[in-house]
C-alpha positions in Angstrom: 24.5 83.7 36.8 21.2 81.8 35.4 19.8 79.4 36.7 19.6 77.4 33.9 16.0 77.1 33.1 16.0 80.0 31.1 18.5 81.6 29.0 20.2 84.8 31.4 18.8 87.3 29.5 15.1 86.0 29.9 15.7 85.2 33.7 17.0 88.7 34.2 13.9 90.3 32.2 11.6 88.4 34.4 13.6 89.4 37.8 13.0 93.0 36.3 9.6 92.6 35.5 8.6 91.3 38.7 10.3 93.5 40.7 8.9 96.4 39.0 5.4 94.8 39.6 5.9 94.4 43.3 8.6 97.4 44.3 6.9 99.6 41.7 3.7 100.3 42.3 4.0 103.7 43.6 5.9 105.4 40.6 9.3 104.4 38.6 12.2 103.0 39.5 15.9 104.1 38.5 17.9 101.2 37.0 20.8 101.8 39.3 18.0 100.8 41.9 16.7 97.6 40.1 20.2 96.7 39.4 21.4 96.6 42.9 17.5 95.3 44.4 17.9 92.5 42.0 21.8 91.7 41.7 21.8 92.2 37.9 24.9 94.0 36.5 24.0 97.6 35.9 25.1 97.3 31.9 22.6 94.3 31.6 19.8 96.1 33.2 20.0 98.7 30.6 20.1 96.4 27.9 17.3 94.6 28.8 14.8 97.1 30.0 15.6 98.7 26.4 14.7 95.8 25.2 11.2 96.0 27.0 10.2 99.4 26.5 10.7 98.8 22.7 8.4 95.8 23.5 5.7 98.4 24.8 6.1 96.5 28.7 7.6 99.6 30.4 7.6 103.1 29.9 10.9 105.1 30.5 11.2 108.6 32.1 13.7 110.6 32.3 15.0 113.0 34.4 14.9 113.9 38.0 12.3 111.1 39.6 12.5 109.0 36.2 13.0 105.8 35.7 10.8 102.7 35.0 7.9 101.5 35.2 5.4 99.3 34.1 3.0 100.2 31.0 0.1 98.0 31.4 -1.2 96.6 34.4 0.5 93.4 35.7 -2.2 91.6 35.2 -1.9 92.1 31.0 2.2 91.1 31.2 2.4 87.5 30.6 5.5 86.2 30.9 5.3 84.9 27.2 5.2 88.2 26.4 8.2 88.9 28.3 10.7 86.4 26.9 9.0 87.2 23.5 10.3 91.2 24.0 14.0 90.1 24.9 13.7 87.0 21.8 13.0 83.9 23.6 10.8 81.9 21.7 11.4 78.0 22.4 12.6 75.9 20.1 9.2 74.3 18.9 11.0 71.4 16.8 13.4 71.0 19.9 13.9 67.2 20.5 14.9 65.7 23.6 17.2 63.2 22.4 18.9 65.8 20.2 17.4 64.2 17.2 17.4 66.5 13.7 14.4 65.3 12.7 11.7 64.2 15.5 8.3 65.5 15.0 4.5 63.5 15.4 5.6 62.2 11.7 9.0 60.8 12.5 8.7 61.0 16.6 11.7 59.8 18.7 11.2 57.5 21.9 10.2 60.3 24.2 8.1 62.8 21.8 4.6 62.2 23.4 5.5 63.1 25.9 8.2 66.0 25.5 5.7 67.1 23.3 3.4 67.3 25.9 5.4 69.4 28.3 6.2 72.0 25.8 2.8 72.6 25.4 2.1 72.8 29.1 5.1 75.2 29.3 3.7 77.3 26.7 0.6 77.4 28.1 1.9 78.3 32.1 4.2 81.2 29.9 1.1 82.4 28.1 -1.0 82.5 31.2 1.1 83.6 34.1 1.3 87.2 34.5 2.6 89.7 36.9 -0.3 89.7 39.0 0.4 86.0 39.9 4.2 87.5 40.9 2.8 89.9 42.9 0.4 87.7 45.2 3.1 85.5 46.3 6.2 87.5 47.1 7.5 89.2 50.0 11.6 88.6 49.4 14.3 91.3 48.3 13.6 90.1 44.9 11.2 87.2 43.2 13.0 85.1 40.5 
């Protein structure tokens, strides 16, 4: 179930992610394992760490001892970059009074400052990484 900030598949790609970055450090992870250390159906797990290998965010192994892992150290995953690899991109015209048209040109009443949040949301996505994950957490899983 999401939480509702983010659409399912993005929270479940961050869970993922930061479990890897905090459970994983010594070698890969099977995706029975993350599914059950994170509570994310097994099906959706494989979906979505497809999803971030293709992305170049984890590397796959197979085989006896395979599994995932990380490709780059945490401190180079952003978590822009992981809702960008499973599709998330937020809606940049998105008004908060549901208006079709509402830009700095034709702003609703609220636009300054929805406006402004987006951008600091953008900016917390693009520089938040894995190693932030990592320095805080000591639960069963993070997100």
């Amino acid at each position: 179930m999401s939480n509702g900030l983010f659409p399912q598949t993005v929270e479940y790609a961050l869970r993922l992610m930061a479990h890897l970055a905090v459970a994983g450090r010594n070698g890969s992870l099977p995706s029975q394992d993350l599914a059950e250390a994170t509570d994310i159906p097994l099906a959706y797990v494989s979906k979505v760490l497809r999803k971030l290998v293709v992305a170049g965010l984890l590397e796959s192994q197979r085989g006896h001892g395979g599994g995932f892992r990380l490709a780059k150290s945490p401190s180079r995953i952003s978590f822009a970059a992981i809702m960008e690899a499973v599709g998330y991109e937020p809606e940049p015209r998105a008004c908060a009074f549901g208006q079709e048209r509402c830009d700095s040109e034709n702003p609703c009443l609220l636009h300054p400052a929805y406006a402004a949040l987006k951008e600091r949301f953008a900016d917390w996505a693009r520089n938040t990484t894995l190693t932030d994950v990592r320095r805080g957490t000591s639960g069963r899983y993070i997100l």
